[in-house]
VOBAMI-633113 format. One record per residue (C-alpha): residue in one letter; chain; y, z, x. Coordinates in pm, 1 decimal, decimal comma. Example, Ala and Ser with C-alpha at 12.3 -4.5 7.8 and 13.67 -1.06 7.14 Angstrom:
<rs>
> a:A:-450,0:780,0:1230,0
> s:A:-106,0:714,0:1367,0
</rs>
This chain:
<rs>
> x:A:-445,9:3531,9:263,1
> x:A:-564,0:3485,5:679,5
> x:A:-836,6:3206,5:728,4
> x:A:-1124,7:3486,6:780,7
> x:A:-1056,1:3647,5:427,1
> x:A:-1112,2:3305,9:300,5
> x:A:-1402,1:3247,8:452,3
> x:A:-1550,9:3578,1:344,7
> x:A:-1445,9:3494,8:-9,2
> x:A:-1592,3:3125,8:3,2
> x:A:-1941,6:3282,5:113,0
> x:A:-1924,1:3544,9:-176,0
> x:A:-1902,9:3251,2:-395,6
> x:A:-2108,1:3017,4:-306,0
> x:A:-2379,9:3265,8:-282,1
> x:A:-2296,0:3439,4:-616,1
> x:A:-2215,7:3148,4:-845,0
> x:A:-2585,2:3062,0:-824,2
> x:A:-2807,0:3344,1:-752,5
> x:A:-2752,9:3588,3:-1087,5
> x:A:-2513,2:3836,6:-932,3
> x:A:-2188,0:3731,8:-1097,5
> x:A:-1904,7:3499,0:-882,3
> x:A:-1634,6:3639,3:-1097,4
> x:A:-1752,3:3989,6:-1046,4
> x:A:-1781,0:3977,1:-645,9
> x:A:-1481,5:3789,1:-589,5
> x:A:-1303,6:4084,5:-788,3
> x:A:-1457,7:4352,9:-587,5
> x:A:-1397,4:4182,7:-249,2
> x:A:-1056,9:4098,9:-317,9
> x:A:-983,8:4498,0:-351,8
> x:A:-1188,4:4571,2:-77,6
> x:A:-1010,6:4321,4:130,7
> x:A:-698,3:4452,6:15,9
> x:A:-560,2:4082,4:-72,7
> x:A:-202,2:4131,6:-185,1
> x:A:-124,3:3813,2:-358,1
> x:A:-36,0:3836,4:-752,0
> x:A:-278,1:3797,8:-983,9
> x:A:-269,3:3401,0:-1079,9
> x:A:-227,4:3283,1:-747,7
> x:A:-565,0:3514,0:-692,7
> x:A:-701,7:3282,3:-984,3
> x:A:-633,6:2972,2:-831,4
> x:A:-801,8:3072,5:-544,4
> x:A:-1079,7:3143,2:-719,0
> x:A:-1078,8:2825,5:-894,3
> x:A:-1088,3:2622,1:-595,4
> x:A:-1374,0:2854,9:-428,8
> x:A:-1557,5:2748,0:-780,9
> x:A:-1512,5:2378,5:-681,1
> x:A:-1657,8:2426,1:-364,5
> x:A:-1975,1:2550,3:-602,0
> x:A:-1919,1:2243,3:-817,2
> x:A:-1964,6:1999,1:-546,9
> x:A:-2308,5:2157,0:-466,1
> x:A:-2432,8:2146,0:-772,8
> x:A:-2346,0:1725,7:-794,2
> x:A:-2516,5:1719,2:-429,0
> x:A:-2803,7:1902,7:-503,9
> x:A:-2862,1:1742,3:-873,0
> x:A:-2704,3:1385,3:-783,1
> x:A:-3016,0:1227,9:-956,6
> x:A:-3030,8:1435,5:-1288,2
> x:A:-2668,7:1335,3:-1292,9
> x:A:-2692,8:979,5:-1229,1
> x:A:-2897,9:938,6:-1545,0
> x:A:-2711,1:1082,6:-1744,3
> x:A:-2453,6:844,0:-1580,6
> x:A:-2620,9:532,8:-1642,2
> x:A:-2775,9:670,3:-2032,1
> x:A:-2488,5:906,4:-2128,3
> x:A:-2602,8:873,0:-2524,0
> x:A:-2903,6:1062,1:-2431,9
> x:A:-3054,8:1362,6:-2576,1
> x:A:-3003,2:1574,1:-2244,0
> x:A:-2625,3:1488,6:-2319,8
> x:A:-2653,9:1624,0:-2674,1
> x:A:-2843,6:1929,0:-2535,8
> x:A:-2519,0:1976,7:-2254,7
> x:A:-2243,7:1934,8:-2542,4
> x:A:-2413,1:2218,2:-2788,8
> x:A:-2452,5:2446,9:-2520,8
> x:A:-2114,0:2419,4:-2345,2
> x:A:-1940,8:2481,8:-2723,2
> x:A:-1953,1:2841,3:-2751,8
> x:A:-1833,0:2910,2:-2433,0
> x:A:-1538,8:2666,4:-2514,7
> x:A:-1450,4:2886,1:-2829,4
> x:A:-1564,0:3214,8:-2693,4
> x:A:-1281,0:3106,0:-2378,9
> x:A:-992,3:2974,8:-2600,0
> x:A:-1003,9:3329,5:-2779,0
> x:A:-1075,8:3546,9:-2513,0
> x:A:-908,8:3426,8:-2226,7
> x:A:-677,7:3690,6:-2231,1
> x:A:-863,8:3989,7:-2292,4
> x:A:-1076,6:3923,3:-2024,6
> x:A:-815,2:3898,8:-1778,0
> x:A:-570,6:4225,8:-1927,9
> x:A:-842,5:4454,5:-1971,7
> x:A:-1213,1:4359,8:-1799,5
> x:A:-1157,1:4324,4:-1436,3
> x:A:-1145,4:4684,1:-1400,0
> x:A:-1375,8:4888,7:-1142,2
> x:A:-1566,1:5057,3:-1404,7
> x:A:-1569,9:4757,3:-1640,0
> x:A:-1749,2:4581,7:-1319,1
> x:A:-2035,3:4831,2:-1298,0
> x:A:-2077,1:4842,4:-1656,2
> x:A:-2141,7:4441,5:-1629,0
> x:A:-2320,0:4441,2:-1306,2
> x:A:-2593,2:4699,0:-1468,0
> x:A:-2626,7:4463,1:-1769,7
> x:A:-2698,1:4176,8:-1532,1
> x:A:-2975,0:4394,7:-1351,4
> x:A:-3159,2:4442,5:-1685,5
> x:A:-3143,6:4088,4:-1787,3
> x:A:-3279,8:4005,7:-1442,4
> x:A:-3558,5:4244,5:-1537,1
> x:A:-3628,2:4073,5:-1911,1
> x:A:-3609,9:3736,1:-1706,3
> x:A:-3891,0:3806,5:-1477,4
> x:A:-4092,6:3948,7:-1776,3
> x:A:-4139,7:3635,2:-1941,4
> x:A:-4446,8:3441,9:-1881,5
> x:A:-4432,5:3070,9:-1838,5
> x:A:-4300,3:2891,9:-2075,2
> x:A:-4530,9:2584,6:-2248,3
> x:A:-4159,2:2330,6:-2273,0
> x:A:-4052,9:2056,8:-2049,9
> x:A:-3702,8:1933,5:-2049,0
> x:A:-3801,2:1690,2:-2256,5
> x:A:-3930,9:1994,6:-2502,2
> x:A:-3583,0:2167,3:-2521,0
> x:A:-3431,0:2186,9:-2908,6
> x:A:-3063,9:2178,4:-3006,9
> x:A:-3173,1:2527,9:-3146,9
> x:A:-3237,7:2609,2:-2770,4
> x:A:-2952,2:2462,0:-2660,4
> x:A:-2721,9:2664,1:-2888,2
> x:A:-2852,3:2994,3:-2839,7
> x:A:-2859,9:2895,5:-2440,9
> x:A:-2482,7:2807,1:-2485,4
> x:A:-2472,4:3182,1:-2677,9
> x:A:-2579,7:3319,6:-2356,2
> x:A:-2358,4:3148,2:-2167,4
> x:A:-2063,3:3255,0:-2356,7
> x:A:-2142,1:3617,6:-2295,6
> x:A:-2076,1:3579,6:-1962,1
> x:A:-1730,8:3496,3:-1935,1
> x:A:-1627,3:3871,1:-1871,9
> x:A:-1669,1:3891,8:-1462,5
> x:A:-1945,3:4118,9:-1354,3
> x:A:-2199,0:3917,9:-1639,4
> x:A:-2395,0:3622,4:-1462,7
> x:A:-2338,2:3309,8:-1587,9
> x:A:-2680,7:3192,8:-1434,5
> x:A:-2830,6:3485,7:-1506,5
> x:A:-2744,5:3500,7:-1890,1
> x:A:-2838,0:3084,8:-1925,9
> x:A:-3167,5:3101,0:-1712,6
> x:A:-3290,6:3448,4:-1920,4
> x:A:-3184,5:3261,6:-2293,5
> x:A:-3380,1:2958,6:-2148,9
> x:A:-3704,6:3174,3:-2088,0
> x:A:-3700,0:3333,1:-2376,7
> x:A:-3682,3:3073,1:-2587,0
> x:A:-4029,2:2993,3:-2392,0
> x:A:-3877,9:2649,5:-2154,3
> x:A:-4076,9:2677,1:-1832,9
> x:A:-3891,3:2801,0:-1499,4
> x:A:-3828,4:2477,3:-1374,3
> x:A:-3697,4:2318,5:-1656,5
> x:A:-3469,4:2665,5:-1767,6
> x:A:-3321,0:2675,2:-1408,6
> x:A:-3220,8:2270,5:-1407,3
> x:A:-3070,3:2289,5:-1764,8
> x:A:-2893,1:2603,0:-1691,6
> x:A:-2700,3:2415,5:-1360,7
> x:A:-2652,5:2133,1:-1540,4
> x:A:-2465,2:2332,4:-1763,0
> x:A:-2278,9:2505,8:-1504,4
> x:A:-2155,5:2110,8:-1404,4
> x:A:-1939,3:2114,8:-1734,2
> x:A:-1840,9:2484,0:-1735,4
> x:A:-1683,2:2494,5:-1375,5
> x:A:-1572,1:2186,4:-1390,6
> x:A:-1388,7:2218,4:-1699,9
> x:A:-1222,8:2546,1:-1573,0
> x:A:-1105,7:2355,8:-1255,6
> x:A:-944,7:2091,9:-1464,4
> x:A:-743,4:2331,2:-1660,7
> x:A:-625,5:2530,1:-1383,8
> x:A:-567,1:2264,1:-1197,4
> x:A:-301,6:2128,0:-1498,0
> x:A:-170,9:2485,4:-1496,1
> x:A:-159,8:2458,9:-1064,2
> x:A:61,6:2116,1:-1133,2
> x:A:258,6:2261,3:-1371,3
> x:A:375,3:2559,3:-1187,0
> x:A:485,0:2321,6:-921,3
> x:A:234,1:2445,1:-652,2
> x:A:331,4:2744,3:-588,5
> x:A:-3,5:2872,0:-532,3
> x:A:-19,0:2653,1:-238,8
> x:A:284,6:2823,3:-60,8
> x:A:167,2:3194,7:-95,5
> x:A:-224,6:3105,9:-34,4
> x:A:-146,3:2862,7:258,6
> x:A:-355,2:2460,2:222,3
> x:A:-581,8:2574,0:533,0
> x:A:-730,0:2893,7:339,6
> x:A:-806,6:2703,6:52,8
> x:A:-951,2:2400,8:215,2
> x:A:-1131,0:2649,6:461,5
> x:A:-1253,1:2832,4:146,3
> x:A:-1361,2:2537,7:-73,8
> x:A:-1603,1:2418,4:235,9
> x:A:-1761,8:2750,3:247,8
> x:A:-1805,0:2795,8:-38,7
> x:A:-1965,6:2430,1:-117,7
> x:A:-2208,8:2509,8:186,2
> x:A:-2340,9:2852,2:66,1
> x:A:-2347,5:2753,1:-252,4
> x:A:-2570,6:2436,5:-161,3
> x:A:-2797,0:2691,0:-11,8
> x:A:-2829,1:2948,9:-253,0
> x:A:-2946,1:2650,5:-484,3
> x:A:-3219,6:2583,3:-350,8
> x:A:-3286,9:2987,8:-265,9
> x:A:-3273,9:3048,9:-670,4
> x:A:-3488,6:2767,7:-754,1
> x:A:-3751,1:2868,5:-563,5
> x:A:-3713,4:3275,0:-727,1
> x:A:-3689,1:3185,1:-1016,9
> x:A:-4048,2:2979,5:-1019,2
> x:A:-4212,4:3318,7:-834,0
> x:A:-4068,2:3527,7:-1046,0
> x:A:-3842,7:3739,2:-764,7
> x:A:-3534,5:3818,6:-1018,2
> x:A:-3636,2:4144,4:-979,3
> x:A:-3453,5:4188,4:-641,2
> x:A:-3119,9:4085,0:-754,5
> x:A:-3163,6:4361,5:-1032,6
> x:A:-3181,4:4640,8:-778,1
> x:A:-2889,0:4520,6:-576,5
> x:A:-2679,0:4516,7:-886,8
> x:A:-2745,8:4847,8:-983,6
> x:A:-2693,1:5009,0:-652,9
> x:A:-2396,0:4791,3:-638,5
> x:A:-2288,0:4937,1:-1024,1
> x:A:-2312,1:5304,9:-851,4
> x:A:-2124,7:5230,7:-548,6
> x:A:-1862,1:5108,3:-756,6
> x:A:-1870,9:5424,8:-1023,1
> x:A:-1876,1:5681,8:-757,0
> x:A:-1581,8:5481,3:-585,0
> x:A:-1388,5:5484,5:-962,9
> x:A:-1389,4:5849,7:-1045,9
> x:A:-1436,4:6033,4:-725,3
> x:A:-1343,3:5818,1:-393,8
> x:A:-1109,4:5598,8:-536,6
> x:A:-1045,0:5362,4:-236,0
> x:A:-1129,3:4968,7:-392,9
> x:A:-1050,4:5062,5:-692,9
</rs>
């Protein structure tokens, strides 16, 4: 992996960990696109690391939502994170690898990427919802967690799935968007921690074949963008613009179909 594949990579996630257009799935698609020829785990660790990058602007961005649960961790927000982080725990720890063997395919991507668009679709549909954070229910953070869980396949937005159970279960914009990174604090971060105890076990051989400077150069792009498309998403999400990302998706989904069954060149 060169430097400027790396830095393409870093700005694909850090601009779709956040807005609702599936990390997972892009960093797929532009790894075939890019022609990457690494093997498949040392592609993974490179993705986990690209995913820190996103981590870190998530803590910058929500540093004082954070601190309090810092200095009051027995709080109900901390309930709220635990219940909805547990199905995706389970949902991981059995599906792991089925995900990876059999749903990173071309056609498995533009399957997911149309389900995204339509969820983008319901999302914008809902009308303000009447709950603060304060308002939010264990019952709301389970079935939030629900949605979260779905989208562990790439291709299915994590942000997208959280912030549409959220409205639905009638928590205002605001309040859906900051619960849904919050939760996104314990999901990546728990995913870098066990990769990085597989990345220690295997004795670092990741670093060798990726190179330190691509992954350094990668993690700082993709902690920028990612600060960035924060703030963009926030500021959607309260006028209602999910819309957009819904189009893109599904244009996206054809590309990729056509490109499966006729042209054949990513995939």
């Amino acid at each position: 992996m060169n430097i400027l594949e790396a830095i393409i990579l870093g700005i694909v996630q850090g601009i779709a960990e956040f807005l609702p257009i599936s990390s997972s799935g892009h960093l797929i698609l532009m790894q075939n696109v890019l022609g990457i020829s690494i093997d498949e785990a040392h592609l993974f660790t490179f993705d986990i690391v690209v995913h820190l990058g996103s981590l870190v602007a998530i803590l910058v961005v929500f540093w004082s939502d954070i601190w309090k649960l810092i200095k009051n961790p027995f709080c109900k927000m901390t309930a709220l994170l635990a219940i909805g982080t547990v199905p995706a725990v389970i949902s991981g720890l059995f599906l792991q690898d089925i995900i990876v063997s059999y749903l990173r395919s071309g056609i498995w991507l533009a399957a997911a990427f149309t389900v995204t668009g339509f969820l983008m679709l319901l999302a914008d549909s809902f009308p303000q919802g009447t709950k603060s954070e304060d308002d939010i229910s264990y019952l709301d953070a389970l079935f939030v967690g629900l949605c979260q869980a779905l989208a562990l396949p790439p291709g299915i937005s994590r942000s997208g799935t959280t912030i549409t159970g959220a409205l639905s279960r009638k928590i205002n914009r605001e309040a859906a968007a900051r619960y849904s990174f919050l939760l996104a604090i314990i999901a990546i971060g728990g995913a870098g921690l066990l990769d990085g105890i597989k990345f220690v076990r295997g004795g670092g051989a990741a670093l060798e074949t990726i190179g330190a400077v691509p992954l350094l150069i990668g993690f700082i792009t993709s902690l920028v963008v990612g600060f960035l498309s924060i703030k963009l998403l926030l500021q959607l999400i309260k006028a209602c613009k999910l819309k957009y990302f819904a189009y893109y998706l599904w244009v996206l989904a054809g590309i990729i179909t056509v490109d499966y069954f006729i042209l054949k060149i990513i995939f």
